[in-house]
N, CA and C of each residue as an Amber inpcrd file, in Angstrom:
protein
   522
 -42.9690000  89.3120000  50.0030000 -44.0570000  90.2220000  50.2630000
 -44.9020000  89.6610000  51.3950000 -45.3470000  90.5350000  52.4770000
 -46.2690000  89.8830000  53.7580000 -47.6490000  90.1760000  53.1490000
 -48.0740000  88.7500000  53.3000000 -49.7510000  88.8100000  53.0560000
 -50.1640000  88.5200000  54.5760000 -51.2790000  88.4920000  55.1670000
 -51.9970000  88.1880000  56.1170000 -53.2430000  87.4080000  55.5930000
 -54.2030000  86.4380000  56.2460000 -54.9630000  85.8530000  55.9240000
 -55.8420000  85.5890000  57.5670000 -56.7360000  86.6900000  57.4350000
 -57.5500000  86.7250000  59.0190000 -58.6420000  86.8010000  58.3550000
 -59.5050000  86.2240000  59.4370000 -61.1240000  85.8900000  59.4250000
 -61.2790000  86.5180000  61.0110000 -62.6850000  87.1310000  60.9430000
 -62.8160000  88.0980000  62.0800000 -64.2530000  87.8470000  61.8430000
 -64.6030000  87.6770000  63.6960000 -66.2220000  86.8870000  63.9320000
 -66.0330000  88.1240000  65.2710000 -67.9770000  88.2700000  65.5160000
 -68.1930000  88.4230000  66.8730000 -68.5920000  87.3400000  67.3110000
 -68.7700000  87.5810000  68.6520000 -68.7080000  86.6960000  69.5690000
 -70.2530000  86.2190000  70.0020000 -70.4020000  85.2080000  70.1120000
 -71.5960000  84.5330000  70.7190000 -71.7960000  83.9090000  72.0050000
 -70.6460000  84.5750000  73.0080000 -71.0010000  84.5940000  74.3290000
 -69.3280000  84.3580000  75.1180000 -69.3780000  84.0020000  76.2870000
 -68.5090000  84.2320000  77.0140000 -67.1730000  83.2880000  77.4130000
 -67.8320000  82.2450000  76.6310000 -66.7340000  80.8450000  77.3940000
 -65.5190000  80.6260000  76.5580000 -65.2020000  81.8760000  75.4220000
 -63.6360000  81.8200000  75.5840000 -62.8900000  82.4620000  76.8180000
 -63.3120000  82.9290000  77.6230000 -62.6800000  83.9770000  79.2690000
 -62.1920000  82.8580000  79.5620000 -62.2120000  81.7660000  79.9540000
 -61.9610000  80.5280000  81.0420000 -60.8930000  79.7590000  80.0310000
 -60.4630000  80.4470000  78.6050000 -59.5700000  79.2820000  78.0730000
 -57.8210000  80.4670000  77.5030000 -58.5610000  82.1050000  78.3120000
 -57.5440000  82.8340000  77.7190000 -55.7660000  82.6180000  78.9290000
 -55.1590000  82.5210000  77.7100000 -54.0140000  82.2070000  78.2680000
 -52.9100000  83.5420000  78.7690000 -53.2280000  84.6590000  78.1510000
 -52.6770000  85.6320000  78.3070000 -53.5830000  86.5350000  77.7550000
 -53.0190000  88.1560000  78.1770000 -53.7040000  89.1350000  77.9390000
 -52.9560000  90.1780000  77.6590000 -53.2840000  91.2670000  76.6850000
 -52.3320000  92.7470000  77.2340000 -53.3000000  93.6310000  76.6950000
 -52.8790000  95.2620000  76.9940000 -53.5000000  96.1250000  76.2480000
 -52.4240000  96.5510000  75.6710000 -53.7210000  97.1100000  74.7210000
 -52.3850000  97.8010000  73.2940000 -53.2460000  98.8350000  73.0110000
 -52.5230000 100.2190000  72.5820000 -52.8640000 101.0740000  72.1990000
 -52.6420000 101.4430000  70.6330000 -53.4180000 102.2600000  70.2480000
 -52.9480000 102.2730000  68.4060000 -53.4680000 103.4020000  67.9630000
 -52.9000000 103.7850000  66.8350000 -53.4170000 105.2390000  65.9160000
 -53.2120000 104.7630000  64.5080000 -53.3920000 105.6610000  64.0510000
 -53.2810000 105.8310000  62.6320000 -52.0330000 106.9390000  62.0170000
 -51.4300000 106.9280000  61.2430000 -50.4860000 107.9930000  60.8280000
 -51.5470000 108.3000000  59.2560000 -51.9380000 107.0950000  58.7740000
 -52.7660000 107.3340000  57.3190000 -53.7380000 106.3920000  57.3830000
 -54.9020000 107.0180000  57.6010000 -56.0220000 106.1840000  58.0870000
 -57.1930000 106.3120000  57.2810000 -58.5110000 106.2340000  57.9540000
 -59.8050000 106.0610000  56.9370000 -59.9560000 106.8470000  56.2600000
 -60.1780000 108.2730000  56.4660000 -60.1940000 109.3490000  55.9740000
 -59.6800000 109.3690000  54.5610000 -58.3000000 109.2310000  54.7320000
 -57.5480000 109.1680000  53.3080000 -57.4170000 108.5810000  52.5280000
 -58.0060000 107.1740000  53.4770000 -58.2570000 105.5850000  52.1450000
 -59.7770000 106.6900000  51.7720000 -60.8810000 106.6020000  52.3290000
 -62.0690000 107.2640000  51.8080000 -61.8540000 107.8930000  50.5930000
 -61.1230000 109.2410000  51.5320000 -61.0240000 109.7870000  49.8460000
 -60.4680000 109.4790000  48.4750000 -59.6230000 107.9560000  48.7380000
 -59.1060000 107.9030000  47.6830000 -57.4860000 108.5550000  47.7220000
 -57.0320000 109.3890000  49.0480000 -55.6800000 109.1310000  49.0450000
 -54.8010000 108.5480000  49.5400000 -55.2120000 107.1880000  49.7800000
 -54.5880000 106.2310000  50.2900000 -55.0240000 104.7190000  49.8480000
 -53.9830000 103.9430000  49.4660000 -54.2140000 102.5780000  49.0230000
 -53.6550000 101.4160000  50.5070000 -53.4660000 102.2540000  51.4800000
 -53.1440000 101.5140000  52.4190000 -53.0840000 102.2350000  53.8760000
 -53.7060000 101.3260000  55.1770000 -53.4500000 101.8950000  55.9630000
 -51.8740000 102.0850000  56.7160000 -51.1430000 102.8420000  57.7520000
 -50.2100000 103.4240000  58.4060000 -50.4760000 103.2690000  59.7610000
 -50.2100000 102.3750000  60.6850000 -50.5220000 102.2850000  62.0110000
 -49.0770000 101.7860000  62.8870000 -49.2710000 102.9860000  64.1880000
 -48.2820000 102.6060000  65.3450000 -48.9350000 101.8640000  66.1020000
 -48.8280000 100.8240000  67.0790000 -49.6880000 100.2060000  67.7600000
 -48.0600000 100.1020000  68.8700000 -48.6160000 100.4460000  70.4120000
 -47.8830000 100.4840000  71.7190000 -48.4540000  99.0340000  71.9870000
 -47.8040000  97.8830000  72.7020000 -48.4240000  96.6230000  73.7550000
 -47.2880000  96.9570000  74.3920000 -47.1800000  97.4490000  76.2300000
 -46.4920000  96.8010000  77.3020000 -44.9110000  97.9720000  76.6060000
 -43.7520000  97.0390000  76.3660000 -42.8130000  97.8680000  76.6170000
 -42.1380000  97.5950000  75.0480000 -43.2580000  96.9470000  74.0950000
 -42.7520000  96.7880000  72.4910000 -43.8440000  97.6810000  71.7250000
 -43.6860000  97.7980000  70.2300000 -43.3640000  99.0190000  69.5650000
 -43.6540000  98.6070000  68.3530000 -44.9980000  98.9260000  67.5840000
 -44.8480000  98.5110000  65.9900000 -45.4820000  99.1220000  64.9010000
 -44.5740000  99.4460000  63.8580000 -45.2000000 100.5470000  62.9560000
 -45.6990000  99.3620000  61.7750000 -47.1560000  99.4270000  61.3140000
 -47.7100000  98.5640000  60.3450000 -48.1530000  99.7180000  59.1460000
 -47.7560000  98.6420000  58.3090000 -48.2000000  99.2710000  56.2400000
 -49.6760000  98.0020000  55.9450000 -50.5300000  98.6750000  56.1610000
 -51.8610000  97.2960000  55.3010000 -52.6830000  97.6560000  54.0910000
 -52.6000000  96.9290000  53.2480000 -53.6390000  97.1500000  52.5950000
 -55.1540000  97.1930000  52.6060000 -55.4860000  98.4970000  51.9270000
 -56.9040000  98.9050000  52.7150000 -57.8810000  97.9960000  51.4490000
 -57.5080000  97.0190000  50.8100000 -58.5760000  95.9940000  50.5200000
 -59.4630000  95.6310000  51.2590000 -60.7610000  95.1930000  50.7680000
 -62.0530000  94.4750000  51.6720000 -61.5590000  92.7520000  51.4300000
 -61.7440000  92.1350000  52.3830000 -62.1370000  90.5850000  52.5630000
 -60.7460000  90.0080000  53.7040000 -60.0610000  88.9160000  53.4270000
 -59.7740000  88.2730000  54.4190000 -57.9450000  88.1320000  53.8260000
 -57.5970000  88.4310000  53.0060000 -56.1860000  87.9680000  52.4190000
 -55.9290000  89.5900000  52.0210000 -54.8200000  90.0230000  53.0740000
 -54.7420000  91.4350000  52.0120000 -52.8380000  91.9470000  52.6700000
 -52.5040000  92.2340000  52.0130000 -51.0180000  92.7670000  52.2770000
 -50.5400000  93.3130000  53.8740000 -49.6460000  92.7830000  54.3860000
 -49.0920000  93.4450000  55.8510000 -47.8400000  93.3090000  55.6560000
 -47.3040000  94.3930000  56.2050000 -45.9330000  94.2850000  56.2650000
 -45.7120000  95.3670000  57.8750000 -44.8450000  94.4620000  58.9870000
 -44.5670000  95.0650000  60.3150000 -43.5410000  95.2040000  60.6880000
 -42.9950000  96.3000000  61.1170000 -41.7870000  96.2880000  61.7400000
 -41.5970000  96.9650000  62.9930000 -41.0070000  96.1480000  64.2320000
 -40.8260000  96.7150000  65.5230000 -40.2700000  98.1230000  65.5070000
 -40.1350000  98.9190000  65.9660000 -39.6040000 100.0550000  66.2840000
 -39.5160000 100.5580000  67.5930000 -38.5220000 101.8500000  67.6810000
 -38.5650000 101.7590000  69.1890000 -39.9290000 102.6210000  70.3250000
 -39.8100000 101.9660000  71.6370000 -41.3630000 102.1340000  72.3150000
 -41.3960000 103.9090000  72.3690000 -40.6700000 104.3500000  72.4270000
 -40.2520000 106.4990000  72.7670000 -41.3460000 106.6590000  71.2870000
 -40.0830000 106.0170000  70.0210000 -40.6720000 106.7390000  68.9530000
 -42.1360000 106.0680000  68.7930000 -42.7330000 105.3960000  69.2970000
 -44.0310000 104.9730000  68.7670000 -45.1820000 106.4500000  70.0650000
 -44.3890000 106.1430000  70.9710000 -45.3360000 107.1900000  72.1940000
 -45.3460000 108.3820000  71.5420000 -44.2190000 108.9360000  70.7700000
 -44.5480000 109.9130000  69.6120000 -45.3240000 110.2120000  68.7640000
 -45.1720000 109.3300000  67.8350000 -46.0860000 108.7650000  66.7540000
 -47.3800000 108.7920000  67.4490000 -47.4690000 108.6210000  68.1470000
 -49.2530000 108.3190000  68.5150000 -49.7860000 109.4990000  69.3840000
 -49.2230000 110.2910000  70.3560000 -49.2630000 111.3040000  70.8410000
 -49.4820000 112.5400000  69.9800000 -48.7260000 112.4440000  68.7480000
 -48.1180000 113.9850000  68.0800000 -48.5430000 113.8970000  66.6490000
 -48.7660000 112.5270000  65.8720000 -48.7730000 112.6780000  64.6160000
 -50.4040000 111.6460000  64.4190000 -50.5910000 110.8350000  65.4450000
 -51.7920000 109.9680000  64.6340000 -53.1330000 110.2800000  64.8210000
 -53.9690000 110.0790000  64.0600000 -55.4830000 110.8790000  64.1220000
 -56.5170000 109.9600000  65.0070000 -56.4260000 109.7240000  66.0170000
 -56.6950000 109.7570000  67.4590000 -56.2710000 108.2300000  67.6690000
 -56.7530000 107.6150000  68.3600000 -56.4390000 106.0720000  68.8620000
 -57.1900000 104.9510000  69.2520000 -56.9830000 103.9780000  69.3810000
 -57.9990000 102.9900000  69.8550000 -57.3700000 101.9140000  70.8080000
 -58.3280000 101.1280000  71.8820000 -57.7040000 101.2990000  72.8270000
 -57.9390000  99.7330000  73.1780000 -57.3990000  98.8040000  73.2680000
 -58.3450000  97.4430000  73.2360000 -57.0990000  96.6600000  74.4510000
 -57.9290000  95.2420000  74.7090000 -56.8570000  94.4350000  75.4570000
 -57.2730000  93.3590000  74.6380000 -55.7660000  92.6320000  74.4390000
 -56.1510000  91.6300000  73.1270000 -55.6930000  90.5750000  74.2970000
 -56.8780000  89.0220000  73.8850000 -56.6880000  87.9470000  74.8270000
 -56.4860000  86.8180000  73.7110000 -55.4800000  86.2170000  74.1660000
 -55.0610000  85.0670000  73.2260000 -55.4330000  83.8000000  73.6860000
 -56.2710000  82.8790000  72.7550000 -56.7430000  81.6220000  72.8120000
 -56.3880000  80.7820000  71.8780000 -55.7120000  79.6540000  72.6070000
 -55.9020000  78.6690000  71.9870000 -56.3620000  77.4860000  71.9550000
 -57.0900000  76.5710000  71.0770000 -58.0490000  76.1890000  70.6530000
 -57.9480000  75.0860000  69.9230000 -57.5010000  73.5180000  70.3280000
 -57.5420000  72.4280000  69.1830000 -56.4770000  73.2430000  68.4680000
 -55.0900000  73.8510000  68.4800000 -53.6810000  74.4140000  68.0200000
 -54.1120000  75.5380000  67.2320000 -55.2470000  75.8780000  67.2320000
 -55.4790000  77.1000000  66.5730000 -55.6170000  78.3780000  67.4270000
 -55.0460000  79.6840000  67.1450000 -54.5180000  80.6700000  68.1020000
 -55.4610000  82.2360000  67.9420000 -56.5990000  82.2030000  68.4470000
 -57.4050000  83.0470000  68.2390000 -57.2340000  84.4730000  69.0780000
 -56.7780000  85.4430000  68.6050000 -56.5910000  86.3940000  69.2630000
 -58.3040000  87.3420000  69.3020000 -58.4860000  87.9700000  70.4250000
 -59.8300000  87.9520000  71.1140000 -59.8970000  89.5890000  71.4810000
 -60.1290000  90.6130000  70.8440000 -59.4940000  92.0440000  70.9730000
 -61.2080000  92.5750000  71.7830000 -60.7450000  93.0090000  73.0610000
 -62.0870000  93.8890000  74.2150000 -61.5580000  95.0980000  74.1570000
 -62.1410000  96.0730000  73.0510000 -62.0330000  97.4620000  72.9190000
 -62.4980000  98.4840000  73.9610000 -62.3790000  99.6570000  74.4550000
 -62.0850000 100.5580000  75.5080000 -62.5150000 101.7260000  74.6390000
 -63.0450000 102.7060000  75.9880000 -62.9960000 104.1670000  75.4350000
 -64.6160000 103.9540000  74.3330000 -64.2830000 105.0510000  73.5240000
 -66.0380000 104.5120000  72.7210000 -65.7980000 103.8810000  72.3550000
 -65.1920000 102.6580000  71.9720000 -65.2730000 101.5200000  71.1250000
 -65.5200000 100.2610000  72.6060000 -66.0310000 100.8380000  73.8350000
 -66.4790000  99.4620000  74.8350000 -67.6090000  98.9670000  74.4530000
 -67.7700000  97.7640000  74.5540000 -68.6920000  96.5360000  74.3360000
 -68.2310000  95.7120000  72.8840000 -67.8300000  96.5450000  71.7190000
 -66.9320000  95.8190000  71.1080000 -66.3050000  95.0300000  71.1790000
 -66.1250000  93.5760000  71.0320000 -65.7050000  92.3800000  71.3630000
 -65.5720000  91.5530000  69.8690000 -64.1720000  91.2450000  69.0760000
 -64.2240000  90.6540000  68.1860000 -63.1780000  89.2760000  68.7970000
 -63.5470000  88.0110000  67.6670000 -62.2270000  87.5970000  67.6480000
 -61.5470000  87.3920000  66.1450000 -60.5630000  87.5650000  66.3040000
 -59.1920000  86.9160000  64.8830000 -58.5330000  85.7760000  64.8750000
 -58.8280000  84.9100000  63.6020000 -57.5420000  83.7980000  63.4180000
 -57.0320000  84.5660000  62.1820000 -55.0370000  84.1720000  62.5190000
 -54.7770000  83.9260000  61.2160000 -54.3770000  83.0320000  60.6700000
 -54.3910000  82.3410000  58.9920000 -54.7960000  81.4500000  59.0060000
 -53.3760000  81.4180000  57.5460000 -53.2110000  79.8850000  57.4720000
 -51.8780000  80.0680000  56.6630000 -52.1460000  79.9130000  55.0380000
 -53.5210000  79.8720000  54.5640000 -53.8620000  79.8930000  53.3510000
 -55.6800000  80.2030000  53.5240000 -55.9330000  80.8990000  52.2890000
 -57.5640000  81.0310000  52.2190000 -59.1710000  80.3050000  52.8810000
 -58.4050000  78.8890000  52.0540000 -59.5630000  77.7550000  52.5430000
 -58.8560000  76.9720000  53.9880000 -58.1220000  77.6520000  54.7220000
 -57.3550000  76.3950000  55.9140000 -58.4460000  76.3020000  56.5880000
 -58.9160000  74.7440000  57.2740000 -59.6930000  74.5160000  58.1770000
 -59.1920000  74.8640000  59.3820000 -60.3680000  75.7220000  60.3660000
 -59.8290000  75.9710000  61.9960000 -61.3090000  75.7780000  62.9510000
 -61.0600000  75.2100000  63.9430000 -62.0050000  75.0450000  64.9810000
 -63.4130000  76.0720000  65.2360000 -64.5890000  75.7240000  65.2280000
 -65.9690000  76.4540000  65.2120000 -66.0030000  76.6780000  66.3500000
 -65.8060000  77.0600000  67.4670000 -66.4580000  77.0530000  68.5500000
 -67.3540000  77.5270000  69.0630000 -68.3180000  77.2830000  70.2190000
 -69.7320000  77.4740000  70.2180000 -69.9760000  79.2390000  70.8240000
 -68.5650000  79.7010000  71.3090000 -68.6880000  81.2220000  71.3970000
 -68.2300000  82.1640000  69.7110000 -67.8830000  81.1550000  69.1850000
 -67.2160000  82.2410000  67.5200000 -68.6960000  82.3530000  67.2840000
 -68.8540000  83.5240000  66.9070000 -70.6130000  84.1090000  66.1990000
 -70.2530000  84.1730000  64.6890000 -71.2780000  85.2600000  64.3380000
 -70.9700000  85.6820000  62.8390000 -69.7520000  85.8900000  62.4150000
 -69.2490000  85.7690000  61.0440000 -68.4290000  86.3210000  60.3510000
 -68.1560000  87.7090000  60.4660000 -67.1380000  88.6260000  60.7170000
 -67.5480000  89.7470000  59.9730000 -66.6360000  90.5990000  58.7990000
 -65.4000000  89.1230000  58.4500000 -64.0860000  89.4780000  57.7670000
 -64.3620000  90.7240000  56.5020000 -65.7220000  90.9540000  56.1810000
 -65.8060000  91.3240000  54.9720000 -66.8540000  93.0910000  55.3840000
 -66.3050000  92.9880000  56.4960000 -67.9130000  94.6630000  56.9610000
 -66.2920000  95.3400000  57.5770000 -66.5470000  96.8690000  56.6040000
 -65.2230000  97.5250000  56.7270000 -65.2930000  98.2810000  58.4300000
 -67.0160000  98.4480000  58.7450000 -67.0240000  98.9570000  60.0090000
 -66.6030000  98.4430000  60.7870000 -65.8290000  96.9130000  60.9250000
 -65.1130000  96.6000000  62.4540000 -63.7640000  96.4190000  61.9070000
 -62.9040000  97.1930000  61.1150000 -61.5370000  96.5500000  60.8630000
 -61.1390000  98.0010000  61.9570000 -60.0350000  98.0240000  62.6370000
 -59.6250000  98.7740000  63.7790000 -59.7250000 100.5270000  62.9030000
 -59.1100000 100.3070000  62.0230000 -59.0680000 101.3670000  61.1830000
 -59.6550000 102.3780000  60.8600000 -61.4130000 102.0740000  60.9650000
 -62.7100000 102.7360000  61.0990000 -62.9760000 103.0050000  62.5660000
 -62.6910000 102.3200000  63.6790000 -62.9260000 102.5570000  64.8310000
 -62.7660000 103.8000000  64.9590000 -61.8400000 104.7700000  64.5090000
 -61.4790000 106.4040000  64.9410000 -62.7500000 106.6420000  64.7760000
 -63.1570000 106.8200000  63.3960000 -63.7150000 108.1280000  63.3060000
 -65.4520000 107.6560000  63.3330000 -65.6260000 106.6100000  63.3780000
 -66.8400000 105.8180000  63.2520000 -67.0210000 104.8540000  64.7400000
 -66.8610000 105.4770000  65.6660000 -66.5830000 104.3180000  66.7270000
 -68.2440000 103.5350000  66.9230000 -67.7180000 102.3670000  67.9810000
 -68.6370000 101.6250000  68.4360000 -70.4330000 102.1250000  69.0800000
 -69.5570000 103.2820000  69.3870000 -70.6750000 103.6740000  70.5700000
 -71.7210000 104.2620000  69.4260000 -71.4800000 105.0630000  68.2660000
 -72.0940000 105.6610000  67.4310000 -72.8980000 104.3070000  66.5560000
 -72.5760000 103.6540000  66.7430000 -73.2610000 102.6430000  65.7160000
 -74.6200000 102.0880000  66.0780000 -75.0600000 101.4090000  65.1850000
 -77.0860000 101.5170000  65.4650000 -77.2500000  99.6860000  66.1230000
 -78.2370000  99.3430000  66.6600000 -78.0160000  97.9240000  67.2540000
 -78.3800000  97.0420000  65.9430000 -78.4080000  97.5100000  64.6610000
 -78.2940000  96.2360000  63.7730000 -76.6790000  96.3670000  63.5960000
 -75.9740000  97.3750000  63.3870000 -74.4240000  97.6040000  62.8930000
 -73.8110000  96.4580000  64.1800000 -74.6370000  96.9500000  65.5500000
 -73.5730000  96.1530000  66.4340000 -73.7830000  94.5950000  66.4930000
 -74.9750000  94.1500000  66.0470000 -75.2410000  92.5750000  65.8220000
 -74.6950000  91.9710000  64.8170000 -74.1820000  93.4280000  63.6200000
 -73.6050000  92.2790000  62.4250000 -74.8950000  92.4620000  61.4430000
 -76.1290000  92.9590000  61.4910000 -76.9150000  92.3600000  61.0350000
 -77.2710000  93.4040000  59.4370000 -76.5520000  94.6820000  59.5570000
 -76.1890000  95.3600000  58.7490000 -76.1950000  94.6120000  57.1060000
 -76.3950000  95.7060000  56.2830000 -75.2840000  95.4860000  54.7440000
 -73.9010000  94.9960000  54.6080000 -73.6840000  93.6960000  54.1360000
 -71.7590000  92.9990000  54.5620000 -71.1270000  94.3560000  53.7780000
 -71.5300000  95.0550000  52.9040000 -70.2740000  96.5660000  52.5480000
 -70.1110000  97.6100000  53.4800000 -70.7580000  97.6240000  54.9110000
 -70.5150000  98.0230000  55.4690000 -69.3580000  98.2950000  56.5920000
């Protein structure tokens, strides 16, 4: 069974740019998204996500906190431009920058479209309590506020949100 184990911070300023080793954009939708976890008809999200000239359909569990079920499988790039064009309830649009850090591999996602100024980063991490590097740009936590998991971005984007939501400074059930 695929578990995942990510911790997700904003950012407290700029000096991961000067340590990113690569970059891409990736595009993504939903096939079964907030809406249907909301209502209660869905125990998991359904996402195509396009990077470059690869292709991937994801199953997650729509649990709150930092350890929750993934399971991914490549598919091909046509049928995902499908999938996201024809069947998913709109998209989100980010360029993810990968850092690494004292061997720890922080992926660094700069969202597009209404979700610009949005700036998170992600480790994943190979058990609950694993120790990984603080650095003086990782900010707050926000593994546990459902408003920045990509998933909410549709229908709740960035731009709509109030300047405590965008500091973090919000209710963590949010």
């Amino acid at each position: 069974m695929g578990v995942e184990i990510e911790r997700k911070f904003l950012l407290a300023g700029d000096g991961w740019r000067a340590l990113v080793a690569r970059s891409e954009p990736m595009a993504q939708g939903y096939l079964v998204g907030a809406a249907a976890i909301a209502a209660g008809h869905a125990k998991s999200s359904v996402r195509v996500r396009i990077s470059g000239d690869r292709a991937w359909l994801n199953i997650k569990s729509a649990t709150l906190g930092i350890e929750r079920h993934e399971f991914e499988y490549a598919i091909p790039t046509d049928d995902a431009r499908h999938l996201l064009h024809e069947l998913a309830d709109g998209r989100v649009e980010k360029v993810r920058h990968h850092v690494m850090l004292d061997g720890a591999h922080f992926e660094i996602d700069e969202f597009a479209g209404d979700n610009a100024g949005l700036i998170v980063a992600e480790i994943e991490l190979p058990s609950v309590g694993a120790p990984f590097p603080r650095p003086e740009w990782l900010g707050i936590e926000v593994s546990d506020r459902i408003r920045y998991y990509n998933v909410n971005l549709i229908e709740r984007p960035y731009a709509r949100w109030s300047i405590a939501e965008r500091e973090g400074r919000e209710a963590p059930a949010c």
